[in-house]
N, C-alpha and C positions, 0 to 999 in steps of 0.2 A: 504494500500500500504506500503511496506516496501521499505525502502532506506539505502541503506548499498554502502560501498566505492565499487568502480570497483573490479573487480578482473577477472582470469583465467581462467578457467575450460577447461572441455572436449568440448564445444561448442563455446565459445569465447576468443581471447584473447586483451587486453585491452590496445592499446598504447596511452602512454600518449602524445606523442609528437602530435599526431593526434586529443586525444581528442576523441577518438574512439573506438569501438568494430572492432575487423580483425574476420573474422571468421576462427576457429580451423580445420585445415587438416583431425584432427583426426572425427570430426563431418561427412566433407564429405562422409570418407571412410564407418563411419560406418551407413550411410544414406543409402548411393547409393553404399555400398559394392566394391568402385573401387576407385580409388585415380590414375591419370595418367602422373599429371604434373611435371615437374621436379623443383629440389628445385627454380630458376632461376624463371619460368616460374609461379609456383605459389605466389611467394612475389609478383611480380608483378598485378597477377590475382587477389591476395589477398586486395590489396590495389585501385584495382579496383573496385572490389565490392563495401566495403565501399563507398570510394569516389562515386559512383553514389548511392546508398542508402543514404545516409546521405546528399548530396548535394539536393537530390529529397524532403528530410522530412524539410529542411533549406528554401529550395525555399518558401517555404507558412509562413515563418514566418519574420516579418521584425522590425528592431528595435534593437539597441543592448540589452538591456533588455528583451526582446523575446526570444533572440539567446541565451542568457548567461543561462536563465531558460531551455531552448532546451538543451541544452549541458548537464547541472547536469542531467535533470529528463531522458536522455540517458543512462548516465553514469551511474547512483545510481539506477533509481526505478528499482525494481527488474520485475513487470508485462511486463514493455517495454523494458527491456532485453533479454528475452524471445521472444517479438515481433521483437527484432533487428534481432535476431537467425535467425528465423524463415524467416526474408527478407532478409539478406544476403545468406540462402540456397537455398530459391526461384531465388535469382539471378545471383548464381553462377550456378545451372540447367539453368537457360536462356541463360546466359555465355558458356554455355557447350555444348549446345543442338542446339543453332539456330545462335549462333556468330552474334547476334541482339545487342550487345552491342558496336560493333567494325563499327558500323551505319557511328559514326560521325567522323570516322576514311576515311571513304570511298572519291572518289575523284567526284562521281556524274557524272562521263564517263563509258558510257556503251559501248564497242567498237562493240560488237558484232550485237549491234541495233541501232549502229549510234548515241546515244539522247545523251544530257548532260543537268545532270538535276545543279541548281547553287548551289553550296556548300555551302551557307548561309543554303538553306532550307533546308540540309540534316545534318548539323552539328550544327546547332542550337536545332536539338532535341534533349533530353536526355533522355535515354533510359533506361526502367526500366522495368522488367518483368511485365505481367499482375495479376500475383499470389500476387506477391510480393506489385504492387499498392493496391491490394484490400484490402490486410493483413493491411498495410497500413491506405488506408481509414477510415477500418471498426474500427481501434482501437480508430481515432482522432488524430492520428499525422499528418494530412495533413490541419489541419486548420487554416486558416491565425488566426484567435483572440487565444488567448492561455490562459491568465490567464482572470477575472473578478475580482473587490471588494467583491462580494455577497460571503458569508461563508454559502458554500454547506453543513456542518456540523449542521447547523439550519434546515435545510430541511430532513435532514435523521433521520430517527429514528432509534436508537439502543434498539435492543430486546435482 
């Protein structure tokens, strides 16, 4: 694994004030060959992303020690940079596609079917693409233990 300081590119850009990856406009467009938002609209979108990505990977870890290791090996490893990419594109397409994000935005009155469902249980969820969970999962950033004492480096053999 390599670790090197944040930085820029074509795919992410890195605010420090957030402690975070924004994902790059320029990725969208040239993903999904369209880019539609206005500047206004996408900072906003932008910072949405994130914030439900990163809040979703926080959630399983507890601890400030935990969180403080969460933050660097965000920041720095280069594998899980990649993997950030890769979830904030998966859920800016959710974002884009199903407006499943704007869930816990809603008021839980349906006028048109009478019901109301209670906005605790509709705003308590947090909403996160299914692409974007498994990416996710599959890598190990959804694990509440995070680190161990045991040095995995005695276990592996180098050829």
């Amino acid at each position: 694994m390599a670790y090197i300081a944040p930085y820029n590119d074509d795919k992410l850009i890195y605010d420090i004030g957030l402690h975070a990856y924004l994902l790059n406009p320029n990725y969208v467009t040239n993903t999904f060959l369209e880019f539609n938002d206005s500047d206004t609209e996408w900072k906003q979108k932008q910072y949405d992303l994130t914030t439900s990505v990163y809040s979703f990977i926080r959630a399983f870890k507890s601890g400030r020690e935990s969180q403080d290791h969460l933050e660097y090996e965000l920041a720095c490893n280069e594998e899980l940079r990649d993997i950030i990419a890769q979830a904030l594109l998966f859920q800016y397409q959710y974002a884009s596609t199903t407006e499943g994000d704007t869930l816990q935005l809603q008021t839980g009155i349906s006028l048109g079917d009478d019901k109301n469902t209670p906005t605790e249980s509709i705003r308590g969820e947090l909403m996160i693409s299914m692409k974007g969970y498994k990416l996710l999962y599959q890598s190990g950033l959804l694990e509440s233990t995070y680190r161990t004492p045991f040095d995995y480096s005695l276990y592996r053999v180098n050829y």
